[in-house]
C-alpha positions in Angstrom: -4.9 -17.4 23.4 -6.2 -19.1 20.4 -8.7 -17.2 18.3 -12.0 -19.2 18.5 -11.5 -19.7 22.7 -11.4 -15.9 23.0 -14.2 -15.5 20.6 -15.7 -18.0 22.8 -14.6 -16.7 26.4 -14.9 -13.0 26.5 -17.5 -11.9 29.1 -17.7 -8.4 30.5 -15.9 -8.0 33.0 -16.9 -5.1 35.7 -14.8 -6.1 38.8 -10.7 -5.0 38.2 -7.8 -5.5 40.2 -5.8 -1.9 41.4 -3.7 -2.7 38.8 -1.8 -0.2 36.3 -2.0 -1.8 32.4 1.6 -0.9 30.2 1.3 1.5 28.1 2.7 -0.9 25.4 0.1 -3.6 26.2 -2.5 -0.5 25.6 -0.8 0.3 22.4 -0.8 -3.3 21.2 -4.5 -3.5 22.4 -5.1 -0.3 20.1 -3.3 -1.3 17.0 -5.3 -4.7 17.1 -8.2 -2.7 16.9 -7.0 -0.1 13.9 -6.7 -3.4 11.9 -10.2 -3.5 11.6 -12.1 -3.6 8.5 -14.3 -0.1 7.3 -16.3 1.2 5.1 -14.1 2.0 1.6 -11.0 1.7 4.4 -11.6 4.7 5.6 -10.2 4.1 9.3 -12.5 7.0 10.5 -11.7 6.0 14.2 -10.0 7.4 17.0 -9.2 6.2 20.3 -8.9 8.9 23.6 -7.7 6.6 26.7 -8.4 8.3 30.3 -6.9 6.9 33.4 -7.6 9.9 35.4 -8.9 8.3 38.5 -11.1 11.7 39.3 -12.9 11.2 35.3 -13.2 7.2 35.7 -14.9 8.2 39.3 -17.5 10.5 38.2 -17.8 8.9 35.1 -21.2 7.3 36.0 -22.9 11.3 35.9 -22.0 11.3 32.2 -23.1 7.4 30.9 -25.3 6.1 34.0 -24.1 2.4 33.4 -20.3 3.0 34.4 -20.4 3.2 38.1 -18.0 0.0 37.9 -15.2 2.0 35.8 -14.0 4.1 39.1 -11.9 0.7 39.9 -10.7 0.4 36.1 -6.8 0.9 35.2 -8.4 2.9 32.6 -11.1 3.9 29.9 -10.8 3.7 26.0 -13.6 6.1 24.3 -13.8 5.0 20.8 -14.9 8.1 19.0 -15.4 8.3 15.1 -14.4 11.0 13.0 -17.5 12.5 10.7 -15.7 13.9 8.3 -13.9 11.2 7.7 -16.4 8.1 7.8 -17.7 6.6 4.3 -21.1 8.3 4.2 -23.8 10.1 1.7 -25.4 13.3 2.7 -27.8 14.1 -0.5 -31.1 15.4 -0.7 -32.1 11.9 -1.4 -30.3 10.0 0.9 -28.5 10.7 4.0 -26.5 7.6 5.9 -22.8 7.1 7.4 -21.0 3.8 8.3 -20.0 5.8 11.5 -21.0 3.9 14.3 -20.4 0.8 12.1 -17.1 1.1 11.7 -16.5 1.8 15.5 -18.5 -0.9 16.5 -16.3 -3.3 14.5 -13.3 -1.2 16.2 -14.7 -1.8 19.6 -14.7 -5.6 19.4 -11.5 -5.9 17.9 -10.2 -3.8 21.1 -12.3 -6.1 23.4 -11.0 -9.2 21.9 -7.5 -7.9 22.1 -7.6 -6.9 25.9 -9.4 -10.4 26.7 -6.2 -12.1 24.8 -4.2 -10.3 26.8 -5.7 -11.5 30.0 -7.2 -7.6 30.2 -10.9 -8.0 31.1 -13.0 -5.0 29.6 -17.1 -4.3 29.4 -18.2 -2.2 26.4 -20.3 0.6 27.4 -22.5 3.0 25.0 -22.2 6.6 24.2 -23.9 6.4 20.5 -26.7 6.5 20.1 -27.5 8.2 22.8 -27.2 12.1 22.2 -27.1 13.2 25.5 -24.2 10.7 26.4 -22.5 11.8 23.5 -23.1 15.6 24.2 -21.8 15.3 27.7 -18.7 13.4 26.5 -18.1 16.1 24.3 -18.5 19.3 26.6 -16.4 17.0 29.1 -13.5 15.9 27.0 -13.9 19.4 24.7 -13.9 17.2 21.8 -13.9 18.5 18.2 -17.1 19.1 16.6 -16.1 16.5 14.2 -15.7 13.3 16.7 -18.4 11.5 17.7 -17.9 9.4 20.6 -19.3 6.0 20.1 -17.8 3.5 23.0 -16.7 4.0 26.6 -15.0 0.5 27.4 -13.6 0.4 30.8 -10.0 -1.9 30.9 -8.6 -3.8 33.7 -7.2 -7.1 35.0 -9.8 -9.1 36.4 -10.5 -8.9 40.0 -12.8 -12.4 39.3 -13.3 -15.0 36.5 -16.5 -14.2 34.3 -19.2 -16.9 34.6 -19.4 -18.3 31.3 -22.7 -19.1 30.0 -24.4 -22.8 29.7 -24.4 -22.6 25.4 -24.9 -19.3 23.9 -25.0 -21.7 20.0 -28.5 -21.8 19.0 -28.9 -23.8 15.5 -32.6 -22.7 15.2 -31.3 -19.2 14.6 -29.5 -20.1 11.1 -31.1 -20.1 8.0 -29.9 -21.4 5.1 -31.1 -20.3 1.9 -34.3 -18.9 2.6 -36.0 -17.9 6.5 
């Protein structure tokens, strides 16, 4: 798939086929998504994939908006590491590039399953604290990792409906607002 038709075609997809994905095609999904730029390179992401049917089932009691991932091959939580983000904790000033840095990660991953004719849906964790707080009892993840994406993967069980024209010239300002 060339690059501006899956930048142009990717919906969300919520309806998946029963349907195992390769643990290669993961891998090369995964690796698309480590290229990704970050803050002073500092790759602070981490991927955890579940395909534990029993997890993607009750998956819904943790982050209310995944009911849909029970028919997934499989979930990708992109989680960022704290400790190892580019961030500033001063008197002064206090800020990380965190959930930046795995929001770039996450579209690069959704882009890569769309090329590979894998339909995905991101779902939030951050910023919502009890998501994340539930995701870390859950998965007993180190204090360090804050989980930032669920994105359900699958094959498409349906073609997404495409929107009429999502380009909007009015919303491009040159120079000045």
């Amino acid at each position: 798939m060339e690059l501006m038709e899956g930048l142009l075609t990717r919906r969300s997809v919520r309806k998946y086929q029963p349907r195992k994905i390769e643990r290669e095609t993961l891998e090369e999904i995964i690796k698309a998504a480590q290229y990704s730029p970050t803050a002073h390179n500092k790759q602070p992401w981490e991927f955890l994939v579940i395909d534990d049917p029993e997890f993607l089932a009750n998956l819904r009691h943790i982050q209310r908006w995944t009911s849909f991932a029970k028919d997934a091959a499989c979930v990708v939580i992109v989680c960022g590491d704290v400790e190892r983000s580019f961030n500033r904790n001063k008197e002064d000033e206090k800020w990380s590039f965190i959930d930046v840095d795995c929001a770039i990660a996450t579209q690069s991953l959704l882009l890569a399953a769309w090329a590979k004719g894998i339909g995905s849906c991101y779902c939030g964790a951050a910023p919502m604290q009890r998501v994340v707080d539930a995701l870390h009892e859950k998965l007993n993840l180190p204090d360090n990792i804050r989980p930032f994406a669920i994105v359900p993967l699958g094959y498409p069980a349906e073609t997404p409906k495409q929107p009429d024209d999502r380009y909007h010239p009015e919303k491009i300002h040159w120079g000045r607002w």
